[in-house]
C-alpha positions as CSV (number, residue, x, y, z in Angstrom):
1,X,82.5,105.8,93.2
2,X,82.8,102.2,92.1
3,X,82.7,101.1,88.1
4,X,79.3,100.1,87.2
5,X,76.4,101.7,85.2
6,X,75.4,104.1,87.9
7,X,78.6,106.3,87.0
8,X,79.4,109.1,84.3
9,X,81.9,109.3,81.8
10,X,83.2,112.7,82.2
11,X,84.6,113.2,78.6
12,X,86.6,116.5,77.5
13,X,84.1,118.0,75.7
14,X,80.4,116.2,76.7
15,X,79.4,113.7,79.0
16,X,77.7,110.6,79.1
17,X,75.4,109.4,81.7
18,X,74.8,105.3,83.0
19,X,71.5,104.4,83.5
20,X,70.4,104.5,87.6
21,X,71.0,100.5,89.1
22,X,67.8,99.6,91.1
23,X,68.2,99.5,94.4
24,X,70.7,102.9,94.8
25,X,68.5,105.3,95.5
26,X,67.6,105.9,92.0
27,X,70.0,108.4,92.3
28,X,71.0,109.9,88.4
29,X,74.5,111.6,88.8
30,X,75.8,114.4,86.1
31,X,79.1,116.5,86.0
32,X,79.1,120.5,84.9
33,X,82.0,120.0,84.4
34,X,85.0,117.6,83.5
35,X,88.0,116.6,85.0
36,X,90.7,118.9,85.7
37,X,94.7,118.4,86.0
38,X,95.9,117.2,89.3
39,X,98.8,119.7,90.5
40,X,100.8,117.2,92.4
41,X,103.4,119.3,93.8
42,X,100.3,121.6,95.6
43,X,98.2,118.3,97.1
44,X,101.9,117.2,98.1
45,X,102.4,120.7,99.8
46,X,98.8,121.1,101.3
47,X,99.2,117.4,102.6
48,X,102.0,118.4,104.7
49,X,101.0,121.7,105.6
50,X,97.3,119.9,107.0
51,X,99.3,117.3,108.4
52,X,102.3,116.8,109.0
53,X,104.2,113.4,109.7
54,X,101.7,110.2,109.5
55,X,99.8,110.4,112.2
56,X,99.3,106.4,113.8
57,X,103.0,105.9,112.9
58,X,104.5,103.5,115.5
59,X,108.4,104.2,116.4
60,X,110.2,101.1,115.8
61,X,112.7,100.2,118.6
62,X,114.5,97.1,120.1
63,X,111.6,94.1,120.6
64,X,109.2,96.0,119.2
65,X,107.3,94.6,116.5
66,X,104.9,96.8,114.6
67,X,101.5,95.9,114.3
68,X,101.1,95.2,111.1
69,X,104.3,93.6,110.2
70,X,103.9,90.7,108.0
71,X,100.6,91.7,106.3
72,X,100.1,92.4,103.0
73,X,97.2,95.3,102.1
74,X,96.2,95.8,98.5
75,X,94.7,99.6,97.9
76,X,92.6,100.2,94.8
77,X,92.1,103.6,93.9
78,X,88.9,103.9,92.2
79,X,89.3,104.9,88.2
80,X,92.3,107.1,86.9
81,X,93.0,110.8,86.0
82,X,94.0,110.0,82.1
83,X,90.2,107.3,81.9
84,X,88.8,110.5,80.1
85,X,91.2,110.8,77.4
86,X,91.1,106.9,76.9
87,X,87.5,106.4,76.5
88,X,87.4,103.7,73.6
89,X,89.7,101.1,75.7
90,X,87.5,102.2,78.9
91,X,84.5,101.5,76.6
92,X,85.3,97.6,76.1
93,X,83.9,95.2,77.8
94,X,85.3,92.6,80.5
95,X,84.0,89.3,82.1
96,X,82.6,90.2,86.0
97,X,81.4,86.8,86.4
98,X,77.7,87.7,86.5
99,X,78.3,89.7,83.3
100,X,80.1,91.5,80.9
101,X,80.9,95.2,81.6
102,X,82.8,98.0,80.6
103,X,86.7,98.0,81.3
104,X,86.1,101.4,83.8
105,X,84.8,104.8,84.1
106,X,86.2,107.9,84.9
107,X,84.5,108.7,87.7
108,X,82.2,111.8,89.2
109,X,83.2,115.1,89.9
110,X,82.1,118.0,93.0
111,X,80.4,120.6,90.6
112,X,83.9,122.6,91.1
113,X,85.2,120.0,89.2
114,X,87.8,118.4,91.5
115,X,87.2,114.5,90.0
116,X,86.8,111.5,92.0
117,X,90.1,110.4,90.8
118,X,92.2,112.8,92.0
119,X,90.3,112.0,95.2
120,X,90.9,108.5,95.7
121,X,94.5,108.7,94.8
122,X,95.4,111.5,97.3
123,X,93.5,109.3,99.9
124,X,95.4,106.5,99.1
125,X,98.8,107.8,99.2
126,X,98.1,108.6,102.9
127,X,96.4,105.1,103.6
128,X,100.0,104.0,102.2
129,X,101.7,106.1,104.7
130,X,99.8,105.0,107.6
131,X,99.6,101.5,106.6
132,X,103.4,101.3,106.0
133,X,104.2,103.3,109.6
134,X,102.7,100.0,111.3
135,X,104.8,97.9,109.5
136,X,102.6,96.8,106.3
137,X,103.3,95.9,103.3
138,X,101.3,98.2,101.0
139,X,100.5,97.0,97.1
140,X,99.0,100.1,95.4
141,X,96.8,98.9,92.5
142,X,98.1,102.2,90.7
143,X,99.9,105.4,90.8
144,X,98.3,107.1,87.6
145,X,101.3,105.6,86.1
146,X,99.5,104.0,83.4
147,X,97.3,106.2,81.0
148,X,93.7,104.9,81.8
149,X,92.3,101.9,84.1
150,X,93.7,99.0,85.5
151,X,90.3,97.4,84.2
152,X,88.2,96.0,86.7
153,X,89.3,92.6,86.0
154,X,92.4,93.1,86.3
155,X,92.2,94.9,89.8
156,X,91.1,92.2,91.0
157,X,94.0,90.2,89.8
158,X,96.3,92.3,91.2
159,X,95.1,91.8,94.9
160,X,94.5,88.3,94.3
161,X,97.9,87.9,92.9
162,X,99.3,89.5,96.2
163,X,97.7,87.0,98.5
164,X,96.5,90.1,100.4
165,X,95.2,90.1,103.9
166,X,92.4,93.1,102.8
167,X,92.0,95.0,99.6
168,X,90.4,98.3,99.8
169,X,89.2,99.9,97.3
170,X,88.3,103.7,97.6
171,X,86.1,105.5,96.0
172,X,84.0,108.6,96.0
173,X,79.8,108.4,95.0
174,X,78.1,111.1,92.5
175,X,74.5,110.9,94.2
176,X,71.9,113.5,94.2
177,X,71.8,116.6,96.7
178,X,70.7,115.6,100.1
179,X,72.6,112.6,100.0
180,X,75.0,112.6,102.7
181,X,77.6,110.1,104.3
182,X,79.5,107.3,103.9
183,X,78.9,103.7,102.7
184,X,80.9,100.4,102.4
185,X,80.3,97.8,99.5
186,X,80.3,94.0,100.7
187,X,80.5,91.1,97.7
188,X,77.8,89.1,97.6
189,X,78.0,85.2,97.5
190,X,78.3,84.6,93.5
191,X,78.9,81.5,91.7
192,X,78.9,81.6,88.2
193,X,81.0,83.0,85.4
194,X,84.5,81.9,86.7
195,X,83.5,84.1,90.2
196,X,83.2,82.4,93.4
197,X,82.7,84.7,96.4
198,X,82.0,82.1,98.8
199,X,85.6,82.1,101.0
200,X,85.6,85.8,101.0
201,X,81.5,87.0,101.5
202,X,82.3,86.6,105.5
203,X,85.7,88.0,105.9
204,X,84.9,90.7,103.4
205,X,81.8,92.1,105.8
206,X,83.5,91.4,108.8
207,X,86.2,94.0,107.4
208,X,83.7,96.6,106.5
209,X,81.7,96.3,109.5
210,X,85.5,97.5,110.9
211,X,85.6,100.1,108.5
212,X,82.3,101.4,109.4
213,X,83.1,101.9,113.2
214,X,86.6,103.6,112.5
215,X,85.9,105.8,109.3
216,X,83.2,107.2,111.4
217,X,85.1,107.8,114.3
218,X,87.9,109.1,112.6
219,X,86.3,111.4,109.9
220,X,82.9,112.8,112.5
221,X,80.5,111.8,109.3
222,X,77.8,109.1,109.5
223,X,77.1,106.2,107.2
224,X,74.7,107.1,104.4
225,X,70.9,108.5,104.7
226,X,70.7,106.8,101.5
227,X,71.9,103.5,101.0
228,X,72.7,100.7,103.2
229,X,69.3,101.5,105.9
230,X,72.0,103.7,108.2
231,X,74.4,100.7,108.8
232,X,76.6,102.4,106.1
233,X,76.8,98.7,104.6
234,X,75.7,97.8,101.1
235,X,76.1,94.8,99.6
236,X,76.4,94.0,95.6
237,X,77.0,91.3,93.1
238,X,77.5,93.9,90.0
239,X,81.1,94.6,90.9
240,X,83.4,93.2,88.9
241,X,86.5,94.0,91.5
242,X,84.2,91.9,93.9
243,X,83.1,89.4,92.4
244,X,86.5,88.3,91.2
245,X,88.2,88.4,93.9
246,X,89.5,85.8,96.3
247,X,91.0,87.7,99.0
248,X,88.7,89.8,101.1
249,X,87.9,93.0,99.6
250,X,85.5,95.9,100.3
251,X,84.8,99.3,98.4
252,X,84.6,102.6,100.8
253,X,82.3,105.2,99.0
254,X,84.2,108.0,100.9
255,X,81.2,110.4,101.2
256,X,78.9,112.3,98.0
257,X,80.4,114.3,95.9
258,X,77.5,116.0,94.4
259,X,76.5,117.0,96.9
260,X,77.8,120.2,98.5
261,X,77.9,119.9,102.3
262,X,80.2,116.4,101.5
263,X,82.1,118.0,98.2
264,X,83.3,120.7,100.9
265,X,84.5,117.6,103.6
266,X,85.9,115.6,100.5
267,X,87.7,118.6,99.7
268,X,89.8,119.2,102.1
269,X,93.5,117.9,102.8
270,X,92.7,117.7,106.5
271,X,89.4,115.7,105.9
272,X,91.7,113.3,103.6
273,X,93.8,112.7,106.1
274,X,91.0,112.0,109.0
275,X,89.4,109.7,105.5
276,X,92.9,108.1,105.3
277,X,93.2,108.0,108.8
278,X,89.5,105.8,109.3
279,X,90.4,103.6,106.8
280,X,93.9,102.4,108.2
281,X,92.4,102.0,111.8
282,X,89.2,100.1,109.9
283,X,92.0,97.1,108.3
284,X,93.9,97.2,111.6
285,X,90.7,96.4,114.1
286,X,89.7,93.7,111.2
287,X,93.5,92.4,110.8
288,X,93.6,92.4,114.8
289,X,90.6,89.8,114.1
């Protein structure tokens, strides 16, 4: 679920709630329960168990040149486990370029409790995989390394700062029941406040519209009965990852994790993997141009 107003703050002990952007659905998200500890060892385990080596790797042999070689791919995960126990530096405030919001969020939740930042990083570290099979170079925005954010600002940095053919940033939504599917986030053209999306609006939607086509075919699910009119394409100008950055760069809204026909998909190693899967042949069709 990308940072902005629409997301809660799962704290330890209560939670807070953003107020609904116009335009989403109207759809109010809320968390029964907060985050829980990530047991690395037992994703790492399940992840090889579902899956097994990187599927899409390409073996390497005498004048063959992978297909990715040379390119540079910037993954965001969307928010961090330790956001929750950091929620006064989360709390302050960063220039987006159209305005001033806070630093990040932590993030929604299924109603099991398995947060939307454990999510996107176990996603992520099989995009790596697949991405770096075909020869990419692979910039991971963060590894939970750090004990809250990057703040959105500064994500955006960090691609631009890599000269990165495609930044994806991946994400999980918190919408109400019913909601189903997939969605990808597009900048829109924004001038003002430092930001200036115009080199990067076309080659940004021309990447989702790629991600669209291959997360769907990958994963079996369909783009959102909620947002984006069925193309699964939904653009925004409140992003502060977006509207600061000057590479192209999309946010993948992986499917709804409130509600539970998609919490039990998102879930899943396997589905992770077909998730992770979409996503790398999505950059490779738009890198292919």
């Amino acid at each position: 679920m990308p940072y902005d107003h629409r997301k809660l703050l799962a704290l330890p002990l209560a939670l807070t709630a953003c107020a609904a952007l116009a335009g989403c659905g109207g759809a109010a998200e809320s968390a029964t329960q907060g985050p829980r500890t990530v047991d690395e060892k037992t994703t790492a385990q399940a992840t090889a168990q579902a899956t097994g080596p990187a599927s899409g790797a390409i073996p390497a042999g005498p004048g063959r040149k992978l297909p990715l070689a040379g390119r540079t791919i910037v993954i965001d995960p969307g928010h961090n486990p330790g956001n929750f126990r950091h929620t006064t530096e989360i709390n302050k405030k960063v220039n987006i370029g159209t305005n001033r919001k806070e630093c990040d969020t932590t993030g929604t939740s299924t109603n099991a409790g398995y947060t939307e930042a454990a999510f996107t990083l176990d996603v992520s570290h099989r995009l790596r995989d697949l991405l770096k099979a075909k020869g990419a170079k692979v910039v991971l925005v963060h590894d939970a390394e750090r004990p809250y954010g990057p703040c959105i600002d500064e994500r955006a940095r960090i691609g631009n700062a890599a000269g990165a053919d495609a930044v994806v940033s991946v994400h999980a939504d918190g919408s109400a029941v019913g909601n189903r599917g997939f969605h990808v986030i597009l900048p829109a053209l924004v001038r003002e406040g430092g930001a200036d999306t115009t080199k990067i609006v076309g080659p940004s939607r021309a990447l989702g519209e790629k991600l669209v086509t291959e997360f769907g075919r990958a994963t079996g699910t369909r783009p959102a009965n909620y947002i984006g009119s069925g193309t699964g394409l939904d653009v925004r100008k409140d992003l502060g990852g977006l509207n600061l950055s000057t590479v192209p760069k999309v946010f993948i809204e992986c499917g709804n994790m409130r509600d539970p026909k998609d919490a039990a998909l998102l879930t899943g190693a396997a589905w992770r993997q077909k998730a992770a899967q979409g996503i790398a042949d999505g950059i490779g069709a738009y890198l292919k141009g």
